[in-house]
N, C-alpha and C positions, 0 to 999 in steps of 0.2 A: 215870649214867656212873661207872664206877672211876674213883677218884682215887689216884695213887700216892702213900705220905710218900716225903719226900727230905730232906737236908739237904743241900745242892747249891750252892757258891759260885756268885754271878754277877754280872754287873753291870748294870745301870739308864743306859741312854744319850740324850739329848734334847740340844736347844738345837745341832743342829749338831755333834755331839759335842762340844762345849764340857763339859756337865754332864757327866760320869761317875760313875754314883753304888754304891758296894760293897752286895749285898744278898744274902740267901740262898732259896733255892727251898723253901718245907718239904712243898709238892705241888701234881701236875700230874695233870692229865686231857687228851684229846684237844684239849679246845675254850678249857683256861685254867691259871692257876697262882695259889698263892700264895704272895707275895713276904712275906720280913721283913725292913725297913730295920733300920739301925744306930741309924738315930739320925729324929726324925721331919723331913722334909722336903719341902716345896710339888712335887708332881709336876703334869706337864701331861695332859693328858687322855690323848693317844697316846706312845709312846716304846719305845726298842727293850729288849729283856729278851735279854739276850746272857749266854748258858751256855756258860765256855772249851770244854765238850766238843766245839763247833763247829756249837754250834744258838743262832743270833738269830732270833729271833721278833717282828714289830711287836706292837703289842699295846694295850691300851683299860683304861685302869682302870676296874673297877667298882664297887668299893667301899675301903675303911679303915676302922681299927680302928686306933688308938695306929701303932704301928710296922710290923703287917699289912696289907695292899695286894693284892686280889683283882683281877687282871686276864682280858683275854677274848684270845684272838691272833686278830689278825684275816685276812681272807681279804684272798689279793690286790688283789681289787676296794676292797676297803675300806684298804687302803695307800698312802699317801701323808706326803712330808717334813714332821716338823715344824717351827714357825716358830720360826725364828734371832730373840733377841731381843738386845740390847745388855746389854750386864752393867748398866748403871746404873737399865736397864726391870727385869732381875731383879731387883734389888736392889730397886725400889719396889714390886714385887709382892709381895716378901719381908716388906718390913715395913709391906704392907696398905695402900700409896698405888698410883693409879694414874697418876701424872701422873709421870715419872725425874726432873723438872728438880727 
């Protein structure tokens, strides 16, 4: 499958739109994209991949690389919210506890 480059602003949306995160597109095919963060940061398995052009995409990560982030978009059937977590639960995910208290 053709992959187009791009350099394409966009943004990384999760936790209920709580998380917004800046990131750029450098290329897309039909079935995926690859994201470059800013900076590296704990993503969740599913999250929206929102292009201002006025394309959001759910979407699957499948892999990482440093700051690269290969995602899949996924089909409606496979769409669904992901979970709202408490800032205090991100935060102990963040720095590798599972327990917030």
């Amino acid at each position: 499958q053709t992959r187009s480059r791009l350099h394409q602003p966009a943004r990384l949306v999760f936790n209920g739109e709580q998380s917004v995160l800046a990131c750029t597109v450098r290329n897309r095919s039909q079935t995926g994209a690859m994201v470059r963060m800013a900076d590296w940061i704990e993503l969740p398995d599913t999250f929206e991949l929102d292009i201002p052009a006025g394309d959001s995409r759910r979407v699957r990560q499948c892999w990482r690389r440093g700051d690269d982030v290969g995602v899949a978009f996924l089909t409606p059937d496979e769409t669904r919210p992901s979970e709202v977590i408490s800032l205090a639960e991100a935060r102990a995910r963040r720095a590798g506890r599972s327990d917030p208290g």
